[in-house]
Backbone as a printed PyTorch tensor [residue, N CA C, xyz], in Angstrom:
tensor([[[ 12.1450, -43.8030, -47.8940],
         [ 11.7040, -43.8650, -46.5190],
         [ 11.4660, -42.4390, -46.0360]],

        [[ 10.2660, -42.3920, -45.0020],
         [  9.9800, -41.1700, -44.5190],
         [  9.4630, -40.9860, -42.9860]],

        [[ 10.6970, -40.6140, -42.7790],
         [ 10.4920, -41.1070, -41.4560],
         [ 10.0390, -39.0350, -40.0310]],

        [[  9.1990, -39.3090, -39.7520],
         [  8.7230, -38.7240, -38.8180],
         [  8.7840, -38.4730, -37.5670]],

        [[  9.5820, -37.5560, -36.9720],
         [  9.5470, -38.0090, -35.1300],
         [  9.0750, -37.0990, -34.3410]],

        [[  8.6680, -37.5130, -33.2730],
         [  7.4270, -36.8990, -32.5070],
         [  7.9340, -36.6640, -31.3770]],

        [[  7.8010, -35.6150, -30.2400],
         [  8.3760, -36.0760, -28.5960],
         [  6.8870, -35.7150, -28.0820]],

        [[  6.6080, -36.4160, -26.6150],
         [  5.2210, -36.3680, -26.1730],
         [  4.1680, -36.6440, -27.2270]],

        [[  4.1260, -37.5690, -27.8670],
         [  2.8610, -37.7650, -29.0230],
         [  2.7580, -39.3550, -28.7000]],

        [[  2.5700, -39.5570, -30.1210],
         [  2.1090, -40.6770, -30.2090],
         [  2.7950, -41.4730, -32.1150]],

        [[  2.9510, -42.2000, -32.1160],
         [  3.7080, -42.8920, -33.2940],
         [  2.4420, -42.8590, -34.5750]],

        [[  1.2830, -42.8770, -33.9590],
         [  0.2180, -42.7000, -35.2120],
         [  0.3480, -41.4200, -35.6370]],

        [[  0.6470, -41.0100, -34.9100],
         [  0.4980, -39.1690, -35.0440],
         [  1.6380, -38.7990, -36.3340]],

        [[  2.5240, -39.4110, -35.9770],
         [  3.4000, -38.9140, -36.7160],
         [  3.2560, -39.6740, -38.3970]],

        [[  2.1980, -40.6600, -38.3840],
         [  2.1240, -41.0880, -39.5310],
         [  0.9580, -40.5600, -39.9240]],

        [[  0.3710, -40.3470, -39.2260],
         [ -1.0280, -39.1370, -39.6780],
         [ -0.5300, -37.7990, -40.6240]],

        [[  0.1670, -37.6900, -39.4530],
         [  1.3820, -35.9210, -40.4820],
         [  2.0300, -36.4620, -41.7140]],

        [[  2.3140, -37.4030, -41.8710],
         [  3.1480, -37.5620, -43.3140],
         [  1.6330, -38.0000, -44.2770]],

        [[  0.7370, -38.4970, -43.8160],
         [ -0.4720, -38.4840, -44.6130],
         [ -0.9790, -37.3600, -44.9990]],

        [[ -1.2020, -36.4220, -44.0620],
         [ -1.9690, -35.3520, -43.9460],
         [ -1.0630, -34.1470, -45.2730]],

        [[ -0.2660, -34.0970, -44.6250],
         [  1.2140, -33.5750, -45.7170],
         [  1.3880, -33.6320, -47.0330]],

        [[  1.1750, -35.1480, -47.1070],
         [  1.1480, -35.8430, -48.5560],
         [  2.7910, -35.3150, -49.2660]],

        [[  3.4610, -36.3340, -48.0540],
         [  4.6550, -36.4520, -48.4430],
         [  5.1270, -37.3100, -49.0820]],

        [[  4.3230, -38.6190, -49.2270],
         [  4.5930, -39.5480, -49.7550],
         [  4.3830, -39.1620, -51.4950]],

        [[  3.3740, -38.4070, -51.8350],
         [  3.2560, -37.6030, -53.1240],
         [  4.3010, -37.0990, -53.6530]],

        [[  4.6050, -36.2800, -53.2870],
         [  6.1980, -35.5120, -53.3970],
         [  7.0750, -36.1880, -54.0020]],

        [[  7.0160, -37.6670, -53.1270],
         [  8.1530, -38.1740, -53.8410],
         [  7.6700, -39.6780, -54.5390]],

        [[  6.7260, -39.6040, -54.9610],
         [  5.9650, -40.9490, -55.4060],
         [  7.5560, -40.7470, -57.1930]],

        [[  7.4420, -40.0200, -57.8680],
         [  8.0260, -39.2240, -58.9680],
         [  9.5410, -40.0180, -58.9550]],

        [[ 10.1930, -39.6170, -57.4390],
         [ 11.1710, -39.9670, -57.5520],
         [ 11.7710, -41.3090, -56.8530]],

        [[ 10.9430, -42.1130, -56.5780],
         [ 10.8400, -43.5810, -55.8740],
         [ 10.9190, -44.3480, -56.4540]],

        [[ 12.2240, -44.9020, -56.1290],
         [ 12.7250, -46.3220, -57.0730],
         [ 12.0340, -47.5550, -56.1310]],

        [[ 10.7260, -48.3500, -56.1600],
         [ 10.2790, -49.3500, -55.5740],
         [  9.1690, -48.9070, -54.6150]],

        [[  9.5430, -49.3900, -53.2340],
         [  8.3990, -49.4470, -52.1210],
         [  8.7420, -47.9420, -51.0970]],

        [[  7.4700, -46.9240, -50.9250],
         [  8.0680, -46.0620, -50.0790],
         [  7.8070, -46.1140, -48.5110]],

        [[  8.1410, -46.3380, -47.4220],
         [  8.3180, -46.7320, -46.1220],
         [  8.3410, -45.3670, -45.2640]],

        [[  6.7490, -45.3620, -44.5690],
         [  6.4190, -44.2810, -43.4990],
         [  6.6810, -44.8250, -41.8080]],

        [[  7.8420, -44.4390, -41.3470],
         [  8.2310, -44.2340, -40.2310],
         [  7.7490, -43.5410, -39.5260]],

        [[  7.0670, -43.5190, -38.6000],
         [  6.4320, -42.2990, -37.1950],
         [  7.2350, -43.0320, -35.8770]],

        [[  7.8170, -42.0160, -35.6460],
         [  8.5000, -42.5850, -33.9560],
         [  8.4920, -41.5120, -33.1680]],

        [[  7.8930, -41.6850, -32.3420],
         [  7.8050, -41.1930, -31.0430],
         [  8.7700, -41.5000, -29.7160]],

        [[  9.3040, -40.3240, -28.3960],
         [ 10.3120, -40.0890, -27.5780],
         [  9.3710, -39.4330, -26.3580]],

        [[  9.1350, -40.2100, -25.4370],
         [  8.3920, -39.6770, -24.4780],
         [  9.2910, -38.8910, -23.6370]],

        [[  9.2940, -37.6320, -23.1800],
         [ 10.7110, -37.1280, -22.1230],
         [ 10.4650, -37.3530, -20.9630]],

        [[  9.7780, -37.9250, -20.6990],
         [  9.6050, -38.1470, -19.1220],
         [ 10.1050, -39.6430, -18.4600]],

        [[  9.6110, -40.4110, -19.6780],
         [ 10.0430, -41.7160, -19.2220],
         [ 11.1290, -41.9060, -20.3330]],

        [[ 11.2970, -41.1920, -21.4000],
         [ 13.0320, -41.9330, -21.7470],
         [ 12.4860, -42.9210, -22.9320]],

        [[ 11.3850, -43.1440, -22.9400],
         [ 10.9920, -44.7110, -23.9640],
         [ 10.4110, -44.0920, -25.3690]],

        [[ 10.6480, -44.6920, -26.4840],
         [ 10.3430, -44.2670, -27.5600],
         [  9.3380, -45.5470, -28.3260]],

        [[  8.6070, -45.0760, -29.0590],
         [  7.5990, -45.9600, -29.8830],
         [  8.4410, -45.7060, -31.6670]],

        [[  7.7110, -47.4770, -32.0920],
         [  7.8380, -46.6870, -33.5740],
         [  7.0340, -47.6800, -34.0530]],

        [[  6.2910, -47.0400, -34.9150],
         [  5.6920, -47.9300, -35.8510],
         [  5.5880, -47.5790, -37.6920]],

        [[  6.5590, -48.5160, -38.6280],
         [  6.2690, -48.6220, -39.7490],
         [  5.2770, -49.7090, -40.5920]],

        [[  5.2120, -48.3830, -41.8760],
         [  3.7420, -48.6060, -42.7640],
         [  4.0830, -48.6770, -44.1440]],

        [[  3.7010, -49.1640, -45.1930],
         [  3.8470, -49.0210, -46.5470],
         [  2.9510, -48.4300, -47.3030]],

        [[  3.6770, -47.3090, -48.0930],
         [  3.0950, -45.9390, -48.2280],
         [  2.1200, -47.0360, -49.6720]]])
């Protein structure tokens, strides 16, 4: 699992960066099964957080 967190963004965003990164590469090598991209986002103004998971 690879999980990403963002404040003031957006939950795609943060799965964009682990794409963009090619973090999921890194560890394709050492991944026993399915690898799981987490992006979550923390807005500071309102307190509320997003998340959305993906299968790498």
């Amino acid at each position: 699992m690879i999980i990403e967190l963002k404040a003031n963004s957006t939950p795609k965003d943060a799965i964009r960066q682990i794409k963009e990164k090619e973090y999921c590469e890194k560890l394709r090598s050492e991944a026993v099964g399915r690898i799981l991209m987490v992006g979550m986002n923390y807005q500071t103004d309102t307190k509320e957080h997003q998340c959305i998971i993906e299968e790498a």
